[in-house]
PDB file as gemmi writes it, atoms N, CA and C in Angstrom:
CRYST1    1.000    1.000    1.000  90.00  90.00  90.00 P 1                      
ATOM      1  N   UNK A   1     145.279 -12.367 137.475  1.00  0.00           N  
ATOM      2  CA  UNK A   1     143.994 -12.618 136.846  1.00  0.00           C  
ATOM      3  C   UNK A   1     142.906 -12.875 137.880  1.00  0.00           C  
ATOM      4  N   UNK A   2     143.565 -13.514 138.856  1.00  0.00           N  
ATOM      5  CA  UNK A   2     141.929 -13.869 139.969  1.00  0.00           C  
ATOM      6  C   UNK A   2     141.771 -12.059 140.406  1.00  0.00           C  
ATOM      7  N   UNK A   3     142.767 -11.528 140.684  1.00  0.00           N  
ATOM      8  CA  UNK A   3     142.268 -10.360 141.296  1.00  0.00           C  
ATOM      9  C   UNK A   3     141.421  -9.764 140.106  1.00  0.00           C  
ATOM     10  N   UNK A   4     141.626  -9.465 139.237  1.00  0.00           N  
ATOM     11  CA  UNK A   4     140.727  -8.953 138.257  1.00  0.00           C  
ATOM     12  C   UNK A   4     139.260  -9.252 138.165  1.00  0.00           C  
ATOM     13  N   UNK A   5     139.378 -11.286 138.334  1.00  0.00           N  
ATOM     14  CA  UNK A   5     137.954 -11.808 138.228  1.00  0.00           C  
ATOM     15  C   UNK A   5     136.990 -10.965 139.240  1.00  0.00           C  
ATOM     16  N   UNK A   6     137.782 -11.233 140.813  1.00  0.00           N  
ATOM     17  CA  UNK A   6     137.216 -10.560 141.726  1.00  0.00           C  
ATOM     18  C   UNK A   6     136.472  -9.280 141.564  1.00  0.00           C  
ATOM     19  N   UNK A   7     137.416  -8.153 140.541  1.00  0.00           N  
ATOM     20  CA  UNK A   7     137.267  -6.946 140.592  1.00  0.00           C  
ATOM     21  C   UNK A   7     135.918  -6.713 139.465  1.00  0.00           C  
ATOM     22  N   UNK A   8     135.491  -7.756 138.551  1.00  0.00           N  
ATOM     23  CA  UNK A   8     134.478  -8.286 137.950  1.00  0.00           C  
ATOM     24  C   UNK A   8     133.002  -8.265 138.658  1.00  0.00           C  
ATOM     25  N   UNK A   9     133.468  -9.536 139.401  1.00  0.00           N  
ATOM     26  CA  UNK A   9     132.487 -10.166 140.063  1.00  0.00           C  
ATOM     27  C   UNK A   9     131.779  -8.773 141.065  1.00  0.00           C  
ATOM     28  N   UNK A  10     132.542  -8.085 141.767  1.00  0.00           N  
ATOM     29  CA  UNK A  10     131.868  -7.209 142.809  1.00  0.00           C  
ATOM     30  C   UNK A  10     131.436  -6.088 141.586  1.00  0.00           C  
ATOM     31  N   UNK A  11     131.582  -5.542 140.586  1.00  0.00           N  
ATOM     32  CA  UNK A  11     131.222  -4.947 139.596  1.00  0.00           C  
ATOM     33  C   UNK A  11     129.557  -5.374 139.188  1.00  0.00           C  
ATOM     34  N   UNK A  12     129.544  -6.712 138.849  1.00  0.00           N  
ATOM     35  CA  UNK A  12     128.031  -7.274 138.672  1.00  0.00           C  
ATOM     36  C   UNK A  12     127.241  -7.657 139.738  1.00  0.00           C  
ATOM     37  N   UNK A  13     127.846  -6.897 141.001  1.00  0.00           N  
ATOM     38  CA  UNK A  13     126.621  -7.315 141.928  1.00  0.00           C  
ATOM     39  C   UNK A  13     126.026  -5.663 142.086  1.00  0.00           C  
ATOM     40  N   UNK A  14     126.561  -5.050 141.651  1.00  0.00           N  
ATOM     41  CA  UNK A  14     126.188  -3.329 141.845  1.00  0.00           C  
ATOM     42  C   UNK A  14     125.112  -3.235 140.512  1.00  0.00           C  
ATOM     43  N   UNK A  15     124.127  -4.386 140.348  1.00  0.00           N  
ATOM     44  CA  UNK A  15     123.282  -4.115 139.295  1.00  0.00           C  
ATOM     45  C   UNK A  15     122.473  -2.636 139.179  1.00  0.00           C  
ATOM     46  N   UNK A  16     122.217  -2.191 138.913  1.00  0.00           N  
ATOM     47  CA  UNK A  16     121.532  -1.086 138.272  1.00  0.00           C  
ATOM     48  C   UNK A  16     120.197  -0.660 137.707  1.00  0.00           C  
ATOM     49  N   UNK A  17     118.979  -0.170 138.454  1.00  0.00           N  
ATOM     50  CA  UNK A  17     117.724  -0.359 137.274  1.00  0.00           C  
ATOM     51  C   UNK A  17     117.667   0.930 136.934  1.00  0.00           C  
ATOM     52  N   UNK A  18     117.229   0.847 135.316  1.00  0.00           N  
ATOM     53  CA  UNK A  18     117.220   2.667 134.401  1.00  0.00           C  
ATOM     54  C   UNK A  18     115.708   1.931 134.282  1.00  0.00           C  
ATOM     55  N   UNK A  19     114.786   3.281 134.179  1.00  0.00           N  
ATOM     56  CA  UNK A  19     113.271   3.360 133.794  1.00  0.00           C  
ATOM     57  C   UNK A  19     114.119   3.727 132.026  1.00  0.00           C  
ATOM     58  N   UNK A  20     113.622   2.812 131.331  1.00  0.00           N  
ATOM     59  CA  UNK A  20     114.026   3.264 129.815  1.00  0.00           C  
ATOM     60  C   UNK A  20     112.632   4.040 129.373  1.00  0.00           C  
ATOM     61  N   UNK A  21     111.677   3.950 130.072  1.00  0.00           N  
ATOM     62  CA  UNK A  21     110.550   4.135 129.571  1.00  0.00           C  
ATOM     63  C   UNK A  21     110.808   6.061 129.355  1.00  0.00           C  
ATOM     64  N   UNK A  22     111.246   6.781 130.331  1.00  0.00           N  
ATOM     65  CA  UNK A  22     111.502   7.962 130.347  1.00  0.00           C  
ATOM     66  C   UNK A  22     111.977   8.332 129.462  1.00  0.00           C  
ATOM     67  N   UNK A  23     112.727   9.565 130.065  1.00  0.00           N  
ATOM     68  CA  UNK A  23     113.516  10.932 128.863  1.00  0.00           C  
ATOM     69  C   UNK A  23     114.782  10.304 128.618  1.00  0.00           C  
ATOM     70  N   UNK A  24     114.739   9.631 127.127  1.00  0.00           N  
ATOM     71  CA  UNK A  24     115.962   9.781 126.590  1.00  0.00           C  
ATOM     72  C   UNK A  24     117.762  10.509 126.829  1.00  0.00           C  
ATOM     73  N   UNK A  25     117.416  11.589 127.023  1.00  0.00           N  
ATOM     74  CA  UNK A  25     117.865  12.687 127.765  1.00  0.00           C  
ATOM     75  C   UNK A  25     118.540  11.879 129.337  1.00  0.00           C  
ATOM     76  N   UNK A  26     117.687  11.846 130.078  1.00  0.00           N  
ATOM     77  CA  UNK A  26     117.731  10.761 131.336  1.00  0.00           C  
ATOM     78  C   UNK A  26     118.729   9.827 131.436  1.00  0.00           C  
ATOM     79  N   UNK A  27     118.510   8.660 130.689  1.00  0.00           N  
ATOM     80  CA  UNK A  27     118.578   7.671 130.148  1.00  0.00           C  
ATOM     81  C   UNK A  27     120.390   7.759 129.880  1.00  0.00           C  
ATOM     82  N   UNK A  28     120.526   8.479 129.131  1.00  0.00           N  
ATOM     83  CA  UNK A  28     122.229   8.806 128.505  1.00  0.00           C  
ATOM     84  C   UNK A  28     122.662   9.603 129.842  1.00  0.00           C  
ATOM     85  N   UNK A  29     122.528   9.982 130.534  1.00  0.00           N  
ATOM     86  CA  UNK A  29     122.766  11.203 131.555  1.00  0.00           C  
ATOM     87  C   UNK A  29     123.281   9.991 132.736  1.00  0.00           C  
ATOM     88  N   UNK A  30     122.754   9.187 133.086  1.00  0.00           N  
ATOM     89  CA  UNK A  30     122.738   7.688 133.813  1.00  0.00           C  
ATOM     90  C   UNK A  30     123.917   7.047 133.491  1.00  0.00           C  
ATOM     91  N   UNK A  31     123.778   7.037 132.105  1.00  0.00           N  
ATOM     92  CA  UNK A  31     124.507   6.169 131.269  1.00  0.00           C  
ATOM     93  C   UNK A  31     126.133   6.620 131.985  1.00  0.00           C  
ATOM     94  N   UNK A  32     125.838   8.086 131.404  1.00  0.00           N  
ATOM     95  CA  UNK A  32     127.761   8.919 131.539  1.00  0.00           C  
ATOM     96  C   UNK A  32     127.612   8.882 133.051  1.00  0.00           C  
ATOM     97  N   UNK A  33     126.713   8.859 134.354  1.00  0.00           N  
ATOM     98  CA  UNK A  33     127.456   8.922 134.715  1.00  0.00           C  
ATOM     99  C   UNK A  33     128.509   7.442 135.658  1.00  0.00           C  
ATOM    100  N   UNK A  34     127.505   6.271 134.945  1.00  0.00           N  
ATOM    101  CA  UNK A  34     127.932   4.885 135.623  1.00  0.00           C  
ATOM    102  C   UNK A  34     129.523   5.097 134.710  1.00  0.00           C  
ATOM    103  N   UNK A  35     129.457   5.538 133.344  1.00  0.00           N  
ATOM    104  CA  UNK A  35     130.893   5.562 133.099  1.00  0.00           C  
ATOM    105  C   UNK A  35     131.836   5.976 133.844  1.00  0.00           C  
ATOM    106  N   UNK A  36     131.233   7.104 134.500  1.00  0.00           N  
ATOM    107  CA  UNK A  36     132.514   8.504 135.103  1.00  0.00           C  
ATOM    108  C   UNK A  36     133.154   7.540 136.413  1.00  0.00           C  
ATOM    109  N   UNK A  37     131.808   6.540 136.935  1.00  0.00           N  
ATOM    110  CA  UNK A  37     132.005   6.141 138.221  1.00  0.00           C  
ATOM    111  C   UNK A  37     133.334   4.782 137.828  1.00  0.00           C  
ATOM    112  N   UNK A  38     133.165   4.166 136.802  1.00  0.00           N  
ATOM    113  CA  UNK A  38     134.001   3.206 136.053  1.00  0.00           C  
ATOM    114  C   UNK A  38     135.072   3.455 136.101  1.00  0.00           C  
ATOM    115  N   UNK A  39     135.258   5.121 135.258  1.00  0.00           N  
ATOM    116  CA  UNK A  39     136.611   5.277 135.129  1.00  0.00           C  
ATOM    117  C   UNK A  39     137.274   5.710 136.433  1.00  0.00           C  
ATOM    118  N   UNK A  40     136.955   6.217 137.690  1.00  0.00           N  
ATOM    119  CA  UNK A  40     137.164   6.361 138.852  1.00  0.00           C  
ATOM    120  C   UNK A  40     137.694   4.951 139.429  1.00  0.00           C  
ATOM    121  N   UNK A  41     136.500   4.273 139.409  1.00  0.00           N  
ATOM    122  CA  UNK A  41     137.320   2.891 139.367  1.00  0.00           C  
ATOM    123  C   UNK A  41     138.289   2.484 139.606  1.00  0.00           C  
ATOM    124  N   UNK A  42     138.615   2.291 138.194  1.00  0.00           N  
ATOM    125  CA  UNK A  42     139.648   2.165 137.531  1.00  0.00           C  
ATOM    126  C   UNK A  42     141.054   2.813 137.698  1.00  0.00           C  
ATOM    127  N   UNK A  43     140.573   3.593 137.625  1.00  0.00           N  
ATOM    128  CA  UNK A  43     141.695   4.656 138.275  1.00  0.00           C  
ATOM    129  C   UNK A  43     142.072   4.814 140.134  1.00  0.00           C  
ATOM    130  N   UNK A  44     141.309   4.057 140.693  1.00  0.00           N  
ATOM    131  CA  UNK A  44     141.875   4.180 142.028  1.00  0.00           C  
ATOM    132  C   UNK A  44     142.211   3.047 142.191  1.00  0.00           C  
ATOM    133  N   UNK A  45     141.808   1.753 141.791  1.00  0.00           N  
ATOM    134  CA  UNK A  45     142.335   0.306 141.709  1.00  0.00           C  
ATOM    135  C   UNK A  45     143.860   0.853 141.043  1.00  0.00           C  
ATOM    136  N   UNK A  46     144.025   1.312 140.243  1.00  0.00           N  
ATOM    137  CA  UNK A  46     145.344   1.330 139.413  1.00  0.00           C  
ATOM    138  C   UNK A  46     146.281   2.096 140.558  1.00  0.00           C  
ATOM    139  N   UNK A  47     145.707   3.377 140.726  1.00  0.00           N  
ATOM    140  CA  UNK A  47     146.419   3.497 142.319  1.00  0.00           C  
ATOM    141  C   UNK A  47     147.297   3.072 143.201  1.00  0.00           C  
ATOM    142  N   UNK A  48     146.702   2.093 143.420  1.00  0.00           N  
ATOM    143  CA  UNK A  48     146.916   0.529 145.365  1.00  0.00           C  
ATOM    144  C   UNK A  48     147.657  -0.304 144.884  1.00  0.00           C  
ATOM    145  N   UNK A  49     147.288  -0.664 143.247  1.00  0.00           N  
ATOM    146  CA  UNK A  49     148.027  -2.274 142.569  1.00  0.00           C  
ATOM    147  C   UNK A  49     149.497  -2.137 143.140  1.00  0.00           C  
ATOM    148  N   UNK A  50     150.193  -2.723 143.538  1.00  0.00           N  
ATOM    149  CA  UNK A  50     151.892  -2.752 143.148  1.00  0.00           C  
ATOM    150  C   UNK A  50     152.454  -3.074 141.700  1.00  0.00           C  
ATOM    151  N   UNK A  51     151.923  -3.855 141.318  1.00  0.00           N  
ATOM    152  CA  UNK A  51     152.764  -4.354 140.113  1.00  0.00           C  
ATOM    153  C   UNK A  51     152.098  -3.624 138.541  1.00  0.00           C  
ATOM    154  N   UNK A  52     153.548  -3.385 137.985  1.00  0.00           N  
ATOM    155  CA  UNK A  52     153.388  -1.795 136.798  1.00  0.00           C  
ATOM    156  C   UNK A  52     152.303  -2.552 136.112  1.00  0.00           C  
ATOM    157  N   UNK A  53     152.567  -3.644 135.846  1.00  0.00           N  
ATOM    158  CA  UNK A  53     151.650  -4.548 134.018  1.00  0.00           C  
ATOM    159  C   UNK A  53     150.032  -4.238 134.222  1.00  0.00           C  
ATOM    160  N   UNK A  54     149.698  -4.500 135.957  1.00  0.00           N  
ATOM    161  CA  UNK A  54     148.302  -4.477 136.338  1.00  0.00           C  
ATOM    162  C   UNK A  54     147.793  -3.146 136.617  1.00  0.00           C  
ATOM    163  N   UNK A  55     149.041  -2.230 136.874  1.00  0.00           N  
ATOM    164  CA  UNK A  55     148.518  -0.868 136.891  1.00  0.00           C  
ATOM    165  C   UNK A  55     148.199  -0.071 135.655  1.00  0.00           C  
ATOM    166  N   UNK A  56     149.422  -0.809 134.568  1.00  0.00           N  
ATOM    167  CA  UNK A  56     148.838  -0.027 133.031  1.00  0.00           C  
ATOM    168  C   UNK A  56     147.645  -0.546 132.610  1.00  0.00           C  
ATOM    169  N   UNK A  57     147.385  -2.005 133.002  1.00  0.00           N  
ATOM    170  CA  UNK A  57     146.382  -2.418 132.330  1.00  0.00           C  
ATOM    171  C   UNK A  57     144.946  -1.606 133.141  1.00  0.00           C  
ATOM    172  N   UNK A  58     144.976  -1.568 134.376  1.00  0.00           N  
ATOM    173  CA  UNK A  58     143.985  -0.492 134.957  1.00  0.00           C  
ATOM    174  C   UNK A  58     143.526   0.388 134.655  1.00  0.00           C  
ATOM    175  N   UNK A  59     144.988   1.083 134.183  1.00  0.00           N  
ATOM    176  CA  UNK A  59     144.587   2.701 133.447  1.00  0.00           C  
ATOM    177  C   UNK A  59     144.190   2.705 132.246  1.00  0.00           C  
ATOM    178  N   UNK A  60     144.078   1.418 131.101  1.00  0.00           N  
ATOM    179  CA  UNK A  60     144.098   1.153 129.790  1.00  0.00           C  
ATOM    180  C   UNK A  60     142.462   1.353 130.105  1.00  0.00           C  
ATOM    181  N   UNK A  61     142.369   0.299 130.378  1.00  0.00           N  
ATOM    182  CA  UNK A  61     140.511  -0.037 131.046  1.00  0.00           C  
ATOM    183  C   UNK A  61     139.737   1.808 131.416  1.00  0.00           C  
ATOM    184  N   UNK A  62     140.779   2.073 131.983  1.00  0.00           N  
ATOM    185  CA  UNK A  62     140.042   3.536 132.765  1.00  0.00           C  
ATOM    186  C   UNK A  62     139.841   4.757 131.850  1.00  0.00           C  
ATOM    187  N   UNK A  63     140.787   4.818 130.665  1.00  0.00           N  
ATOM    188  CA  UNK A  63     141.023   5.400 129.496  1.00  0.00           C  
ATOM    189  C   UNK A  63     139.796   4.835 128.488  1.00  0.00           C  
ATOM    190  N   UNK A  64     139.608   3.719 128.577  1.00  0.00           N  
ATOM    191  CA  UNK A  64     138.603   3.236 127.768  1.00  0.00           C  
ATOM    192  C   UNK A  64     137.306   3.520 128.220  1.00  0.00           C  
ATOM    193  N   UNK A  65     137.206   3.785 129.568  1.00  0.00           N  
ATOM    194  CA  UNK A  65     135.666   3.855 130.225  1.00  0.00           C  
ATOM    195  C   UNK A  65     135.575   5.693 129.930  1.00  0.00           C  
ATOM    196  N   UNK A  66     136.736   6.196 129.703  1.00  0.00           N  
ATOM    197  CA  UNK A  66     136.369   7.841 129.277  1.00  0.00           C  
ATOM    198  C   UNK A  66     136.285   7.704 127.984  1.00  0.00           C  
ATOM    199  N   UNK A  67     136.300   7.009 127.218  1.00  0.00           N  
ATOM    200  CA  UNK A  67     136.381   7.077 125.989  1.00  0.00           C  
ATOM    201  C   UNK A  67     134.567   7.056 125.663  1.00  0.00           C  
ATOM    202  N   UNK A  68     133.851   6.161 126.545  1.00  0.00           N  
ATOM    203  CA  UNK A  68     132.778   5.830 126.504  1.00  0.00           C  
ATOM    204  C   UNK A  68     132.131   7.216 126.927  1.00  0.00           C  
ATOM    205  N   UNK A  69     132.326   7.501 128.095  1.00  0.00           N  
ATOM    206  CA  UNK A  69     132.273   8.675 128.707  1.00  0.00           C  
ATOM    207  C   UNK A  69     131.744  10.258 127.614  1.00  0.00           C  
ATOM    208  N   UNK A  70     133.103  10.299 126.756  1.00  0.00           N  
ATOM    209  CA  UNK A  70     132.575  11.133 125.544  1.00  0.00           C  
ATOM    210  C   UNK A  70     131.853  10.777 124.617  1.00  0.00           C  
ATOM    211  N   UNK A  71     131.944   9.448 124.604  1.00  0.00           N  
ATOM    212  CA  UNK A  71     131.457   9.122 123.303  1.00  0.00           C  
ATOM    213  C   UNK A  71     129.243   9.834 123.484  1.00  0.00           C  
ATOM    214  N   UNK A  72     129.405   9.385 124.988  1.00  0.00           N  
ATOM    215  CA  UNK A  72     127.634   9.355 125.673  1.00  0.00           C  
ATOM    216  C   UNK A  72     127.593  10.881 125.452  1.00  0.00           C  
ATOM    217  N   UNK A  73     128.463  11.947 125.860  1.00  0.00           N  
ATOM    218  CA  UNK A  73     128.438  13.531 125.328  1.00  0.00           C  
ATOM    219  C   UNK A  73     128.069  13.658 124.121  1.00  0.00           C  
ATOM    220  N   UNK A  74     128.814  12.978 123.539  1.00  0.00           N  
ATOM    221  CA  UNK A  74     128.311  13.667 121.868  1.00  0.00           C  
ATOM    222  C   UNK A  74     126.875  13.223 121.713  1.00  0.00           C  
ATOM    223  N   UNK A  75     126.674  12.164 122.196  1.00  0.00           N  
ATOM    224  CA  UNK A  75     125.051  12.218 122.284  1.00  0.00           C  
ATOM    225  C   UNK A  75     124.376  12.560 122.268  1.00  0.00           C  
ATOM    226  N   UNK A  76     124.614  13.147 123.818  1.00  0.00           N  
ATOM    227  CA  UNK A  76     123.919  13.869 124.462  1.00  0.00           C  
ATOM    228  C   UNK A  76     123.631  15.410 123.408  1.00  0.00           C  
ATOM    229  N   UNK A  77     125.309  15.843 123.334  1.00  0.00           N  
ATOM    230  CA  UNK A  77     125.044  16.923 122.381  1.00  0.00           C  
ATOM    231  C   UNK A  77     123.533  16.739 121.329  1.00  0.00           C  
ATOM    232  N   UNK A  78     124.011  15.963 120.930  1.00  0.00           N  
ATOM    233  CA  UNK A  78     122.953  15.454 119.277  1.00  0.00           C  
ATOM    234  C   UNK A  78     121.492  15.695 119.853  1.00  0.00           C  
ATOM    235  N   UNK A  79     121.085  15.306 121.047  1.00  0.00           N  
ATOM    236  CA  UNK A  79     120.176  15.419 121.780  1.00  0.00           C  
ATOM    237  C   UNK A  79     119.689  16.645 122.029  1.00  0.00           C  
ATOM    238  N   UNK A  80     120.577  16.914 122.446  1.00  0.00           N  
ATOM    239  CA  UNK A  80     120.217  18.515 122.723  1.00  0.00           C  
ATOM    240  C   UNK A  80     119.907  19.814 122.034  1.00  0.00           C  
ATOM    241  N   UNK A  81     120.326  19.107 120.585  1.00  0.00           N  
ATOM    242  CA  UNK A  81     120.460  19.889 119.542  1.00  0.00           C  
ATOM    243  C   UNK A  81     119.156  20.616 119.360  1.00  0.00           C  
ATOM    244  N   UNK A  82     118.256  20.435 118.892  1.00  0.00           N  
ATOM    245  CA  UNK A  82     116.405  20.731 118.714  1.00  0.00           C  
ATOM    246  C   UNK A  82     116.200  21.427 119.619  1.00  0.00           C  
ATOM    247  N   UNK A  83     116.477  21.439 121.157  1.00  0.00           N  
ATOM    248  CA  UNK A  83     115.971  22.650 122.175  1.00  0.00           C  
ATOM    249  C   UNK A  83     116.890  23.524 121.690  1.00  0.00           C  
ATOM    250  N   UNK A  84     118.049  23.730 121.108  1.00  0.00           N  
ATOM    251  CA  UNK A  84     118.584  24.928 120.931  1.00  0.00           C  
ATOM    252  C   UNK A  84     118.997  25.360 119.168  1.00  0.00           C  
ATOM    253  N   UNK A  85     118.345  24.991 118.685  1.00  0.00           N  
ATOM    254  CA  UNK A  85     118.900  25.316 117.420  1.00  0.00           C  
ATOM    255  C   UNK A  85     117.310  26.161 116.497  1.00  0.00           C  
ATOM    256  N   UNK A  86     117.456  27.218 116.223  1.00  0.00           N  
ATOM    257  CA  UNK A  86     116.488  27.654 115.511  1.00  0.00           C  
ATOM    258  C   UNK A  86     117.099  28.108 113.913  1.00  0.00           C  
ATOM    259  N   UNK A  87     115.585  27.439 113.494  1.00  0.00           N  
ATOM    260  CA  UNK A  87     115.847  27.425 111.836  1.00  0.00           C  
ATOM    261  C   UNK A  87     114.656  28.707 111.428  1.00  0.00           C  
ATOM    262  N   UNK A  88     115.758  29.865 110.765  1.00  0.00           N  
ATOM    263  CA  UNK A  88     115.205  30.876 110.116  1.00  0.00           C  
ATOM    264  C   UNK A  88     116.447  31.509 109.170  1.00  0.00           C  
ATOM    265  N   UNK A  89     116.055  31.674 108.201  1.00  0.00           N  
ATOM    266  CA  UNK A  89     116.812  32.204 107.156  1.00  0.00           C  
ATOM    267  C   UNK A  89     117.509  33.640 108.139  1.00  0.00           C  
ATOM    268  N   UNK A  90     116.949  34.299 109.000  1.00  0.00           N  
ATOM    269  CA  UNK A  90     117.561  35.633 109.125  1.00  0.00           C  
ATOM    270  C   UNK A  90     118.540  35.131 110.046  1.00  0.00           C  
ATOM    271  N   UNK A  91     118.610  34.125 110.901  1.00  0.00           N  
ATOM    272  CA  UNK A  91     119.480  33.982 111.981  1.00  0.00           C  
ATOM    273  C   UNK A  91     121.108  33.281 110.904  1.00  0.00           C  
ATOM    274  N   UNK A  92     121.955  33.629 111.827  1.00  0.00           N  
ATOM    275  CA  UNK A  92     123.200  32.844 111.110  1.00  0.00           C  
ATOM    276  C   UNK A  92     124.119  31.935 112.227  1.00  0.00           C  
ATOM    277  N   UNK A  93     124.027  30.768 111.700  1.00  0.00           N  
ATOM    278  CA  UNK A  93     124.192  29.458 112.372  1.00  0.00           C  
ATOM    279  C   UNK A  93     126.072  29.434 112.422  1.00  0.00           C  
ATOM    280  N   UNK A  94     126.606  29.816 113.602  1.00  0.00           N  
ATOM    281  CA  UNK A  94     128.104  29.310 113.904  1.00  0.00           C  
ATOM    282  C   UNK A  94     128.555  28.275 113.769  1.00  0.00           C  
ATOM    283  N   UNK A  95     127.833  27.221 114.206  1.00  0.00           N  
ATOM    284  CA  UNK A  95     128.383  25.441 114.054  1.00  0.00           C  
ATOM    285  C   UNK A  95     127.448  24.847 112.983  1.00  0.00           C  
ATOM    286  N   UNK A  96     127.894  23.758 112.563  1.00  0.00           N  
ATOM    287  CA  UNK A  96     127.018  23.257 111.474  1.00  0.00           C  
ATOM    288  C   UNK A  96     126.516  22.038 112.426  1.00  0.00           C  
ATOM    289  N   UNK A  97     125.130  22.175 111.849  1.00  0.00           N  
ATOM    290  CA  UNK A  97     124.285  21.031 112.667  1.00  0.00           C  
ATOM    291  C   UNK A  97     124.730  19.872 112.188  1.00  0.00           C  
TER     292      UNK A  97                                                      
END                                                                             
């Protein structure tokens, strides 16, 4: 558990400033990629650990930070949707919006 706190503590000194004021777009793009860097993390701490309990629990954490990871894609998708989707009766739409 102290190693963990540790692995905490140096986590919240890597503070972060996002301009929220910008592109939305931006904003989520930031977002996925402090996740991607998380689950990397995570995944190289789980790596080095010796002991199995702290290495599953590593990879649990690292699995969870991709989980976030997609979750910011579909977002993004949703986002993206309006630059590419045109509404006209003659066109025929493959995916449903």
């Amino acid at each position: 558990m102290s190693d963990a706190k540790n692995i905490f503590e140096q986590l919240s000194g890597d503070e972060v400033e996002v301009d929220t004021a910008g592109d939305a777009i931006e904003v989520w793009e930031h977002a996925q990629e402090i996740e991607k860097k998380s689950e990397d993390f995570y995944r190289e701490k789980a790596g080095v650990v010796p002991d199995k309990t702290a290495k599953d629990l590593l990879n649990k954490i690292a699995d969870e930070e991709h989980k976030h990871w997609a979750l910011i894609e579909s977002v993004m998708q949703f986002l993206h949707r309006p630059d590419r989707w045109l509404e006209d009766a003659e066109w025929n739409h493959l995916e449903e919006y």
